[in-house]
C-alpha positions as CSV (number, residue, x, y, z in Angstrom):
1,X,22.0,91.5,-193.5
2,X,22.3,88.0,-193.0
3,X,23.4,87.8,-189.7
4,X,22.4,84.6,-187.3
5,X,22.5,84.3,-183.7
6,X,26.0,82.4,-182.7
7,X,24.4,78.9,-181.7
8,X,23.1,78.6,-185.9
9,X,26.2,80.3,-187.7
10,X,27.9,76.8,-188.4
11,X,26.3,73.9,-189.6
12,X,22.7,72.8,-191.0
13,X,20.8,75.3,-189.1
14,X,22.9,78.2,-190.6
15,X,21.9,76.6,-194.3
16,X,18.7,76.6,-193.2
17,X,17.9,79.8,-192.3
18,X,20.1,80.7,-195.6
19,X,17.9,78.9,-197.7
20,X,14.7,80.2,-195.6
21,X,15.7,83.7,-196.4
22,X,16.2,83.4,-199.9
23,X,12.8,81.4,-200.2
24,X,11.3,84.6,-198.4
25,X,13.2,87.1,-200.7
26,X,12.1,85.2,-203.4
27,X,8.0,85.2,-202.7
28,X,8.2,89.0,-201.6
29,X,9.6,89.5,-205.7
30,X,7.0,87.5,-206.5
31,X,4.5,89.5,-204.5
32,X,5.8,92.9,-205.7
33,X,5.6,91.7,-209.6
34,X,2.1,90.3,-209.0
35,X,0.9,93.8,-206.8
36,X,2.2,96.0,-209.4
37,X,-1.4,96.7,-211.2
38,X,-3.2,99.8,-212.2
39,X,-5.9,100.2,-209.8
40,X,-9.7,101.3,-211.4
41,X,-8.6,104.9,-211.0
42,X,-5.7,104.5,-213.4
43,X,-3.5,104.6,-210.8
44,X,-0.6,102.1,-210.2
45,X,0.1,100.4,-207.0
46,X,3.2,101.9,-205.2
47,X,3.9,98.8,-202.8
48,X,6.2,100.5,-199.9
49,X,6.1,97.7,-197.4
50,X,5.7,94.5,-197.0
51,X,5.1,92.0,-194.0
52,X,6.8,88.5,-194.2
53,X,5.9,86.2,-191.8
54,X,7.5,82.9,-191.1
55,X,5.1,80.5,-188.8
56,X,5.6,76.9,-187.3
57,X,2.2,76.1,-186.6
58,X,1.0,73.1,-184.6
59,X,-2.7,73.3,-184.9
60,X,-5.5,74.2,-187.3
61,X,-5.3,77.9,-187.9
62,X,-8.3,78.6,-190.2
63,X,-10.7,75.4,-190.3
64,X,-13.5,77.2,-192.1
65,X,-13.5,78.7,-196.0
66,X,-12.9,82.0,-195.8
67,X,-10.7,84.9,-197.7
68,X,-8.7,87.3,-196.4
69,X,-9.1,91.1,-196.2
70,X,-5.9,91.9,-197.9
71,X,-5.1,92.9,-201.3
72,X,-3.1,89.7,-201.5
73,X,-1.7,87.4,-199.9
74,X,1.3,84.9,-201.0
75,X,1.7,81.8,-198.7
76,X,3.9,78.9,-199.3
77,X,4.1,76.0,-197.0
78,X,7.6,74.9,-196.6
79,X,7.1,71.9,-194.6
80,X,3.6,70.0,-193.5
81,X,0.2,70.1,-195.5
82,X,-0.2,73.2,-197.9
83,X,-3.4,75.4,-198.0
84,X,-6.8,74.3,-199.3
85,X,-8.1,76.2,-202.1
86,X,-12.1,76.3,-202.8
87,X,-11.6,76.5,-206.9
88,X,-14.5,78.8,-208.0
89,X,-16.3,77.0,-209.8
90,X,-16.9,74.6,-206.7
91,X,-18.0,77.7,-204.6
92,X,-21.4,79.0,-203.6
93,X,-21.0,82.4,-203.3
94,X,-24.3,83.4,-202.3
95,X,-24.3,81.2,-199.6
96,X,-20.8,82.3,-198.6
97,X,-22.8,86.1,-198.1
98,X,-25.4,84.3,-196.5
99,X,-23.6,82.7,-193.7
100,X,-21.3,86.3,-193.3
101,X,-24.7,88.2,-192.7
102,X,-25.7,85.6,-190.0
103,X,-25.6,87.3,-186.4
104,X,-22.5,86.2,-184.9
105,X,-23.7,83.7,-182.6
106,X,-25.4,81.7,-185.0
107,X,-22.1,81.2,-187.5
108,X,-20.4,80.3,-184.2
109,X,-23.3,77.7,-183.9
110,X,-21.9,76.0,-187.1
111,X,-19.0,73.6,-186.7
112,X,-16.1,74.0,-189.3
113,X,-17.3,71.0,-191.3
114,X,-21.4,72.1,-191.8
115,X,-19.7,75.5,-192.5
116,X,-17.3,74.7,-195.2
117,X,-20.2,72.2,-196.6
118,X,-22.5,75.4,-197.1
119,X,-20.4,77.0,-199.1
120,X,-19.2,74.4,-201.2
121,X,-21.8,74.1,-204.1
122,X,-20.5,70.5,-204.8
123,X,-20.8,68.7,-201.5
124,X,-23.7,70.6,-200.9
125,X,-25.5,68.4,-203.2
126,X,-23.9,65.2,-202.2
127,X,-24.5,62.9,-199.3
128,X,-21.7,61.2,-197.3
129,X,-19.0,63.3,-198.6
130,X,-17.4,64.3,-195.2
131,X,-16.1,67.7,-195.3
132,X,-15.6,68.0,-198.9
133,X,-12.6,66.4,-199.3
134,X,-12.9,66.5,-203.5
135,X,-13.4,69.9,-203.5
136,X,-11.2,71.5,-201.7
137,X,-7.7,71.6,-203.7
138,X,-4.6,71.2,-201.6
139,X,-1.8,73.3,-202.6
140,X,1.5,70.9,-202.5
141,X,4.2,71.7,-199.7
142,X,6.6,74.1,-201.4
143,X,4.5,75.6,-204.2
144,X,3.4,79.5,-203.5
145,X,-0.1,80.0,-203.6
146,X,-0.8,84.1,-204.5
147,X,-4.7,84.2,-203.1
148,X,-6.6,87.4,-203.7
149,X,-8.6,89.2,-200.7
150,X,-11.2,90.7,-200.7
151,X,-9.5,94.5,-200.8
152,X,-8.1,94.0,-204.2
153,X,-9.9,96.6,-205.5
154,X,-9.2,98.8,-203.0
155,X,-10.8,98.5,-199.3
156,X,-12.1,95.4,-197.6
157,X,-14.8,93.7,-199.1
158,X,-15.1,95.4,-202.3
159,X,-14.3,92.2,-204.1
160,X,-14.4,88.8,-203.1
161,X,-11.5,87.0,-202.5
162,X,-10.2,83.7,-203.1
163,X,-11.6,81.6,-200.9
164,X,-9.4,78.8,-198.7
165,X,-8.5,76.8,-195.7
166,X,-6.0,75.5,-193.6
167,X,-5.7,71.8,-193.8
168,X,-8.7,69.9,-192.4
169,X,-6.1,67.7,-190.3
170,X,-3.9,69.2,-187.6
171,X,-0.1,68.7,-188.3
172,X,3.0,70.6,-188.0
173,X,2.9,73.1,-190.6
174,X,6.0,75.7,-191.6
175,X,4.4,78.7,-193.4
176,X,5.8,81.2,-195.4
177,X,3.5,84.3,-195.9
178,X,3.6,87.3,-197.8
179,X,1.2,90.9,-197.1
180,X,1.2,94.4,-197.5
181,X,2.3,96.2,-194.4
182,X,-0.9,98.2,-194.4
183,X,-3.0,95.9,-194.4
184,X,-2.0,94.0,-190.9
């Protein structure tokens, strides 16, 4: 089960991977506990498989504020900047629906930075604020963040999700991240 190629089976690496697997182990318990609702039918969730995805990433992934059309998603940044969060209260929904109805080449008109000012309520009514920097929340390296999408309720868009970012700055990033098979 926990077999590694022969160049990592002795030494650091091998504890690495050791400790990466039990991280990912971990956060897909997590995932199960936290998935294990009764749906609006009455129903409860039977959660058959999941997707666990281990990324080193070198770039920004996801500049703009957006959710994600998965039930949930659990991602935990083991090394590098965590995930920005857009808390709720800080978000402009309505503009957020505004700027998703736009015909596709004008939301590719807007840069990352006028996009993610739109949506945030806050810097939208504050001048000089660069991208928002006070209201986006960065989740610390090693904390799990669970982040709702938009198909919690059932298919894509029927709820809104929680709404989030990659880090503004480009760094090396380890990511951690938990789905539903299905959903990918």
């Amino acid at each position: 089960r926990e077999e590694f190629p022969p160049i990592i089976k002795d030494g650091w690496l091998n504890d690495l991977g050791r400790a990466v697997l039990h991280d990912a182990q971990k956060l897909a318990e997590i995932f199960i506990q936290s998935m294990s609702y009764r749906k609006t039918d009455g129903s409860k969730r039977d959660v058959q498989k999941l997707r666990i995805r281990l990324a080193c990433v070198d770039h920004v992934q996801c500049p703009r504020v957006h959710w994600d059309d998965v039930p949930l998603r659990l991602v935990c940044t083991l090394a590098g900047a965590g995930t920005e969060v857009l808390p709720e209260g800080r978000a402009d929904r309505r503009t957020f629906q505004d700027l998703m109805a736009m015909p596709l080449e004008r939301q590719v008109a807007l840069n990352s930075k006028e996009w993610n000012q739109r949506v945030s309520r806050a810097v939208s009514h504050r001048v000089g604020q660069g991208q928002g920097v006070g209201d986006l929340t960065p989740v610390p390296d090693g904390w799990a963040v669970p982040l709702k999408g938009s198909a919690w309720q059932g298919e894509p868009g029927a709820s809104p999700g929680a709404l989030h970012c990659s880090p503004r700055e480009a760094s090396k990033r380890v990511l951690l991240q938990v789905d539903l098979a299905e959903y990918l």
